[in-house]
C-alpha positions in Angstrom: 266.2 53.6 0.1 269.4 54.7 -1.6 269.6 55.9 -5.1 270.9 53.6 -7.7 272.6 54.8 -10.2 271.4 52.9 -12.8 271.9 52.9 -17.0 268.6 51.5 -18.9 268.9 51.3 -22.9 266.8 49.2 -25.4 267.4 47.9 -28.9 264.5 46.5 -31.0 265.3 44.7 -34.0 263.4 43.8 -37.8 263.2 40.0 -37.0 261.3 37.5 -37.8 260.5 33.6 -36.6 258.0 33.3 -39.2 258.8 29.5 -39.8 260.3 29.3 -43.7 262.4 26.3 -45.7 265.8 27.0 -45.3 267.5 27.4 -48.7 269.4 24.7 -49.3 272.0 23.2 -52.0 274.4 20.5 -52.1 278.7 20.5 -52.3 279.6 20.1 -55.6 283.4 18.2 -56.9 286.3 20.5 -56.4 284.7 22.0 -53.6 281.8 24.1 -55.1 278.2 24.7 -54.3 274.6 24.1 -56.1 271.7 26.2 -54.5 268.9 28.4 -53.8 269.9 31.6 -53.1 267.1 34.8 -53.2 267.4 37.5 -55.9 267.3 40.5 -53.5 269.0 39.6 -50.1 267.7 41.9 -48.1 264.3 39.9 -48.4 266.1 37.9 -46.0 263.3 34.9 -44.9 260.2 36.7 -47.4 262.2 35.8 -50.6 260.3 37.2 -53.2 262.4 35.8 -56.2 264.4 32.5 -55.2 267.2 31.9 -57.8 269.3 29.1 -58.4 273.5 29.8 -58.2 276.3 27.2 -58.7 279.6 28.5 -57.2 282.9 28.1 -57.5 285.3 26.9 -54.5 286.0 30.4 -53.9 282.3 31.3 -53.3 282.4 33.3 -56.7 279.3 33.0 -58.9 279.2 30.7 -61.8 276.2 30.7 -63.1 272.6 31.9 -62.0 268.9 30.6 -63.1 265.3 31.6 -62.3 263.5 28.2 -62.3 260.0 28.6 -63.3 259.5 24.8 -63.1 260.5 24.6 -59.6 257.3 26.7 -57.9 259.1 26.2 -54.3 262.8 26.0 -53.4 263.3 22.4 -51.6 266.0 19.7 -51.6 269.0 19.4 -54.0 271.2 16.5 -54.9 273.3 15.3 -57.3 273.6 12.4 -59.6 277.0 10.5 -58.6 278.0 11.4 -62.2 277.6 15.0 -61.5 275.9 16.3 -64.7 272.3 16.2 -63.5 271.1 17.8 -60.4 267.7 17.4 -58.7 265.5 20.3 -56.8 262.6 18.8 -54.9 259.5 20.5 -53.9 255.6 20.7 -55.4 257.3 20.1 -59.3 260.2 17.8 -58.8 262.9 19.7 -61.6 266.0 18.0 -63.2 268.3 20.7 -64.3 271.7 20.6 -66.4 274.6 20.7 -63.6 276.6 22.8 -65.1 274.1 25.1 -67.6 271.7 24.5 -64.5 268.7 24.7 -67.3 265.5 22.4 -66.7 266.0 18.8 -68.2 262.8 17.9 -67.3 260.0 18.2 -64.6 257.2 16.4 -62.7 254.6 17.6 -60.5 254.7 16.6 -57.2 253.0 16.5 -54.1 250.8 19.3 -53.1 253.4 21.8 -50.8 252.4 21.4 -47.3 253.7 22.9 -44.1 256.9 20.7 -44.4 260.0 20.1 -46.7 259.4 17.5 -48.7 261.8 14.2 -48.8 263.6 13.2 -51.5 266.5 10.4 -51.8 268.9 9.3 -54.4 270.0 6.0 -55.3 273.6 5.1 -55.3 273.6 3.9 -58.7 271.6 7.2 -59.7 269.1 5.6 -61.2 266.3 5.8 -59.1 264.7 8.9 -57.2 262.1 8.0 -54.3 259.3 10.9 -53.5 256.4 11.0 -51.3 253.4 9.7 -52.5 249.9 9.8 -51.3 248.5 7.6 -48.9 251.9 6.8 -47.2 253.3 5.4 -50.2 256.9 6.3 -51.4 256.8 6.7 -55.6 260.5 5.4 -57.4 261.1 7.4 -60.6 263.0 7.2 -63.7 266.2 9.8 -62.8 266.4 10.4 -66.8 262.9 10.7 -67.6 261.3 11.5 -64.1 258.5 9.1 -65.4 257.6 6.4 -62.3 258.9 2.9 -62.4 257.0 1.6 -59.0 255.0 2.7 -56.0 255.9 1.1 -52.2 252.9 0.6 -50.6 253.1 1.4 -47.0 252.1 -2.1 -45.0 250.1 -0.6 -42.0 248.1 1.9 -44.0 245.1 -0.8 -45.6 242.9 1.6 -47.4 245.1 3.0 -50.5 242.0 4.2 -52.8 240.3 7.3 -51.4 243.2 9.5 -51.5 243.5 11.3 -48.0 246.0 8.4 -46.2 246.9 8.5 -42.9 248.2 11.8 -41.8 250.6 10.0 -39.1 251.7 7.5 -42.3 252.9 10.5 -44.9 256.7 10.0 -45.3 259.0 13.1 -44.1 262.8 11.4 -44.6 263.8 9.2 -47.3 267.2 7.3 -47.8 268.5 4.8 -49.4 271.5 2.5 -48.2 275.0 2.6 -49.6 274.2 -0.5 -51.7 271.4 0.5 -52.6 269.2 -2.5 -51.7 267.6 -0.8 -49.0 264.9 2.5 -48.5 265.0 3.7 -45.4 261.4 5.4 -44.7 260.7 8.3 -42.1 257.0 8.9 -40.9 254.6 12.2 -39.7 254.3 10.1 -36.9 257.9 9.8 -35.7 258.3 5.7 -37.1 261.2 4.5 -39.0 260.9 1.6 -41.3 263.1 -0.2 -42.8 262.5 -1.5 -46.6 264.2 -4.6 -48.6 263.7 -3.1 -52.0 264.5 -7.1 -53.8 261.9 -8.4 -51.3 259.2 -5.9 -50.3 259.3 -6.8 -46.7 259.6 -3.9 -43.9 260.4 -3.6 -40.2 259.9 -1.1 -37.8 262.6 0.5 -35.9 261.5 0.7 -32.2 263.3 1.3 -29.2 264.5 5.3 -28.9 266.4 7.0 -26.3 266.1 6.2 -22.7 262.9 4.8 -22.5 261.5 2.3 -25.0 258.9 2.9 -27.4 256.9 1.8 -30.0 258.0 4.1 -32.7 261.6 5.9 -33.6 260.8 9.6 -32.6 258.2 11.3 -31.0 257.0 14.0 -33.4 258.2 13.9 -37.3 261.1 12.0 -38.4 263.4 15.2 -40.3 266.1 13.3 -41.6 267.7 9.9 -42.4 271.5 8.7 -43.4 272.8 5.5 -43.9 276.9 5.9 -42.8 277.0 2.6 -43.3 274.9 -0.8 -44.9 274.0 -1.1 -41.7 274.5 1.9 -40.0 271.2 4.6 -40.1 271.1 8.1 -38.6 267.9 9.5 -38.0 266.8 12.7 -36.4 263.7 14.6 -35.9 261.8 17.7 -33.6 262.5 16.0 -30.0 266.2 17.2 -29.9 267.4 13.3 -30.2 269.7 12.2 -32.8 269.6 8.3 -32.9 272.3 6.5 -34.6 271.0 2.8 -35.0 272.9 -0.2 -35.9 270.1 -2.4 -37.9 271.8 -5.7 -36.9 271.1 -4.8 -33.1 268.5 -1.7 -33.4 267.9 -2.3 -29.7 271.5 -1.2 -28.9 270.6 2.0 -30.8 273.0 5.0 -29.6 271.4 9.0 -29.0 273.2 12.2 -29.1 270.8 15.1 -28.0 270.4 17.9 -30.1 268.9 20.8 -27.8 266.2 22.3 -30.2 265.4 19.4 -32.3 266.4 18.8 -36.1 264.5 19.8 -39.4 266.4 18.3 -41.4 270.0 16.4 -41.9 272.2 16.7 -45.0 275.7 14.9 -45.9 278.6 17.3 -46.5 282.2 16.8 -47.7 284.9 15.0 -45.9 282.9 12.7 -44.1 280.8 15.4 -42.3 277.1 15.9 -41.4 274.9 19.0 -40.9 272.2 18.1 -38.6 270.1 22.0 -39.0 267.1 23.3 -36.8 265.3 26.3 -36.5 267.6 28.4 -35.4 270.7 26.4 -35.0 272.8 23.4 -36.2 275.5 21.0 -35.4 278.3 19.9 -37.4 278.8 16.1 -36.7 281.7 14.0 -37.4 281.5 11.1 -40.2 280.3 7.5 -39.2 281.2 7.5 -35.7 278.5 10.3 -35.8 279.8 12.4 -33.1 279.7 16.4 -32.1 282.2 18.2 -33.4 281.0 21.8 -33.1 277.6 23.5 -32.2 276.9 26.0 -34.4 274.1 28.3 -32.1 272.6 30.4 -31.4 271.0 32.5 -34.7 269.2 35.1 -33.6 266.5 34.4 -36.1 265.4 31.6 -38.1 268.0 29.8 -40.7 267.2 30.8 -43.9 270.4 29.7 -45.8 273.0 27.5 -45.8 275.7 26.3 -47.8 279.5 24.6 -48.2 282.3 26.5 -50.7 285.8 24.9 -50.3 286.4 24.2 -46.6 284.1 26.5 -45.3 280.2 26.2 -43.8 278.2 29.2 -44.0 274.5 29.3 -42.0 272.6 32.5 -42.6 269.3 33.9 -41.0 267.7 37.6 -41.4 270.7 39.3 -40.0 274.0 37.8 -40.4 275.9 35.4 -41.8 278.7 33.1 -39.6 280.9 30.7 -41.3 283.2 27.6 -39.7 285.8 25.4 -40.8 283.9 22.4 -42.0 287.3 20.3 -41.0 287.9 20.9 -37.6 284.9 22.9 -36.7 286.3 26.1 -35.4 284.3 29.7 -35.9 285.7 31.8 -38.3 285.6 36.0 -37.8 282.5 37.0 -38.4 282.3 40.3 -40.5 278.1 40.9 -39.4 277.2 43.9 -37.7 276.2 43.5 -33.7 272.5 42.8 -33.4 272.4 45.8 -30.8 274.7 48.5 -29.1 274.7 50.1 -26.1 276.9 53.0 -25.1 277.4 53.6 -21.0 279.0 55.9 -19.2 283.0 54.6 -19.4 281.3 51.1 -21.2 280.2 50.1 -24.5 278.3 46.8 -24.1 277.0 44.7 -27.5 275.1 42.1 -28.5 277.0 40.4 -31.0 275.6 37.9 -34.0 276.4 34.8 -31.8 274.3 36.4 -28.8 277.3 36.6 -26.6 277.7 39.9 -24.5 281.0 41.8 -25.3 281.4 44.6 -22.6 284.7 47.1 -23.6 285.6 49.5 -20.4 288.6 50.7 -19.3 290.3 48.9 -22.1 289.3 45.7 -21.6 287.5 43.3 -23.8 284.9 40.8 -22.3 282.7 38.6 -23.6 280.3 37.2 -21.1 278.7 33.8 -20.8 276.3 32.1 -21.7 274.9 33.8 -24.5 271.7 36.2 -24.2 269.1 34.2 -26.2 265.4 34.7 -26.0 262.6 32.9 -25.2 261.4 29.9 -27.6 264.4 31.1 -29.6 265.3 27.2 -30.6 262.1 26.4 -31.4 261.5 28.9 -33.5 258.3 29.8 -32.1 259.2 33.4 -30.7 259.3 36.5 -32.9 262.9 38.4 -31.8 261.7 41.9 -29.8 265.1 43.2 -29.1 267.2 43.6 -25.4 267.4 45.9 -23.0 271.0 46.2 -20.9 270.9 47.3 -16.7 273.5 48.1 -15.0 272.8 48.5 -11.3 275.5 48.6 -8.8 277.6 45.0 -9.4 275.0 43.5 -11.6 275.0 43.6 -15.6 271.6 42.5 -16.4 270.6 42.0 -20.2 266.8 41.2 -21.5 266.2 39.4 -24.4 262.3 39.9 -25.3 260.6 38.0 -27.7 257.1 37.9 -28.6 255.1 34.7 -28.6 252.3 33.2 -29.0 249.8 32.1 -26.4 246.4 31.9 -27.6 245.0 31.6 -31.2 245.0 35.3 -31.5 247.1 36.8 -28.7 250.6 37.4 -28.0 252.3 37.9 -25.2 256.0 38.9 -24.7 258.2 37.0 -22.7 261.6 37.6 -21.2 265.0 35.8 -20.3 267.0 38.1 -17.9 270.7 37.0 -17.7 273.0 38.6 -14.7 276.4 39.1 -14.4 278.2 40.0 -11.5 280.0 44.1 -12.3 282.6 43.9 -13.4 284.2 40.5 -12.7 281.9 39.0 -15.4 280.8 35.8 -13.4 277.8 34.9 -14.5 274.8 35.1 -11.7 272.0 33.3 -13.7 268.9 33.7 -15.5 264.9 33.5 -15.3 261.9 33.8 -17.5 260.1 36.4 -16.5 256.1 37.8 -18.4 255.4 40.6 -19.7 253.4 41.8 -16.5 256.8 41.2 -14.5 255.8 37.7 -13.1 258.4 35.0 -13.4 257.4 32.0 -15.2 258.6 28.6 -15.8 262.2 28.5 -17.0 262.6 28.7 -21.0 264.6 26.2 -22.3 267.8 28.5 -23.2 267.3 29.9 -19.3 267.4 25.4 -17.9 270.2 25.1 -20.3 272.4 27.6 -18.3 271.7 25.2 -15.5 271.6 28.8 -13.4 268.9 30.2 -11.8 269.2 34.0 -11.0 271.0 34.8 -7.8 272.4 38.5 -6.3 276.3 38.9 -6.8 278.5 38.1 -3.8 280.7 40.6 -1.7 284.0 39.0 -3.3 282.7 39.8 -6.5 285.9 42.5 -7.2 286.8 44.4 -10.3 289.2 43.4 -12.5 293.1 44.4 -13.0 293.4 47.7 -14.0 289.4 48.5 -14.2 287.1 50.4 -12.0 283.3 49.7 -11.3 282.0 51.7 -14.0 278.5 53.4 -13.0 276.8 56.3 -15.4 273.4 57.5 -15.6 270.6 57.5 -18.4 271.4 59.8 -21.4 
């Protein structure tokens, strides 16, 4: 058997998937930003000390406030006359918009595993929380005292305190005029609420094949983008855009990953956010305007200043134009580097491949992203780059998972054919070398790994580059 000369290097990173609420904020007039933001940054996802910051529209800090009453960062919005803002979470807070000091506070719900909802009435007088039981609670927005409690109409026993676990509301929204709450469930149902009358439907129907509820797994996040018009979205990567007139003729847009939660932005535009991703959607047509994947981490920050949209996990920080949206240079260090013999390959903050030889510049497709890397449910273990005759192969490892106290680490190995850069495919491999069934960023390549072809030539001006180990 011939020798191969072959170049092996690894790169193992500090990250984390440890599941965390992304801190959040809302756009403020004149193109400003309210939000969490942690003390120490380089806490990254374990935020120690979570501070609030308002912004200017140049991103420069305005002010900055510990919130004591606020015992975990959640929600923010604002009151339409922008003087009050609202932080959801176990104390629901009202703070001064522009001295951002505590108005007033209410405890909440006991914290659970997820964010909890909270909605804003047009007219800003009205706040709607989760109550127990399935119930939604309407508060006073001046006093944060409670002015009535909905009653869910499926859930009969409302006196022993526990409720149904598939009834407890996750999305809350109120329409445009106000005379509707829109209600998300646990159990992935959407009902819809005539606040003058009391009476409710069920939205049923879903994407492709019709069911009894909206979603299948917990609703994340409702909009009205019109009286009629409701966006909802939750874990099973489908965005449904529902016309309550004709729900039946409900239209999806699928978000590979799945949504955790949805948020209105400026200029007509929506956020729709997952674990480790996000997608910038286009105002009431609700359409895709830009994907912005993949993080190598979990999203722990977001946030809007002027035109821009900045999403933020443990590593790096990449910003778009909200408008159109384009990518913007990224400043953030690669995630890895590896120097070859006439090559320098890297992984950069997007995941894409950048190989520099011979002075060229390529950056390969599709991106290298590890395994259960949308979910969220892999801990990041670094790559490894091969580069054996005409195939580039790159690793990405990450550690998940598989029984209550075992991990396992799994593998998605992406080839490229050397050095014409067409991609060969990929394959989810275990840690004992055995392939296993395709991981989802691996199916979403829609390649499966195959050897490089003899027409497979280098490029203009650039020789097969082949080094050994260092």
């Amino acid at each position: 058997m011939p020798l191969l000369n072959r170049v092996l290097y690894a790169a193992v990173l500090g990250l984390t998937s440890v599941a965390s609420a992304v801190m959040s904020g809302v756009a403020l007039p004149g193109g400003g930003w309210a939000g969490w933001r942690c003390l120490t940054p380089e806490d990254g996802l374990y935020c120690r000390v979570p501070v609030f910051v308002r912004l200017s529209a140049s991103g420069q800090v305005q002010h900055r406030q510990q919130v004591p009453e606020s015992q975990a960062p959640g929600p923010v919005l604002l009151h339409p006359d922008g003087r009050t803002l609202y932080l959801g979470g176990s104390t629901l807070v009202a703070l001064d918009a522009v001295t951002l000091r505590a108005k007033w506070d209410v405890p909440g719900p006991p914290v659970g595993w997820e964010q909890e909802p909270l909605a804003l009435s047009p007219d800003g007088r009205q706040l709607a929380v989760r109550g127990p039981n399935g119930t939604v609670r309407l508060l006073d927005t001046r006093t944060g005292q409670g002015v009535s409690t909905l009653r869910h109409p499926f859930f009969k026993d409302q006196q022993d305190g526990y409720g149904d676990f598939f009834a407890a509301p996750t999305a809350l929204a109120f329409s445009p005029d106000g005379h509707t709450l829109a209600i998300g469930s646990r159990g992935g149902g959407v009902r819809i609420r005539s606040l003058a009358t009391g009476q409710e439907r069920q939205l049923t129907g879903g994407c492709r094949v019709r069911r009894l509820v909206a979603h299948r797994g917990p609703v994340r996040g409702l909009l009205f983008t019109g009286v009629d018009a409701l966006v909802s979205v939750a874990n099973d990567e489908q965005l449904i855009h529902w016309s309550l007139q004709r729900p039946q003729q409900a239209r999806c847009l699928s978000l590979p990953g799945g949504v955790t939660a949805l948020y209105p932005l400026p200029q007509g535009r929506l956020l729709a956010l997952g674990v480790t991703s996000g997608t910038l959607l286009n105002g009431p047509e609700v359409t895709r305007l830009a994907r912005l994947a993949p993080f190598s981490s979990v999203l722990a920050r977001w946030q809007v200043t002027g035109k821009t949209l900045s999403l933020s996990d443990g590593h790096s920080t990449r910003s778009w134009n909200m408008l159109s949206g384009a990518p913007l240079t990224s400043t953030s260090a690669p995630l890895a580097t590896f120097p070859l013999v006439g090559a320098l390959v890297t992984i950069r903050d997007d995941l894409r491949v950048r190989v520099r030889a011979n002075g060229h510049v390529q950056d390969l497709w599709p991106p290298a992203i590890a395994p259960a890397n949308l979910s969220g449910a892999g801990s990041p273990a670094g790559w490894q780059v091969e580069l054996t005759g005409k195939r580039l192969t790159v690793k990405a490892t990450s550690t998940i998972r598989v029984m209550t106290m075992d991990t396992a680490n799994f593998t998605n190995e992406y080839g490229w054919a050397w050095p014409s850069g067409r991609f060969l495919g990929c394959r989810t491999v275990l840690e004992n070398g055995h392939s296993d069934e395709p991981d989802r960023a691996c199916s979403l390549t829609q390649g499966t790994l195959r050897e490089p072809s003899l027409k497979d030539e280098a490029l203009p001006g650039q020789e097969t580059i082949r080094g050994r180990s260092r």
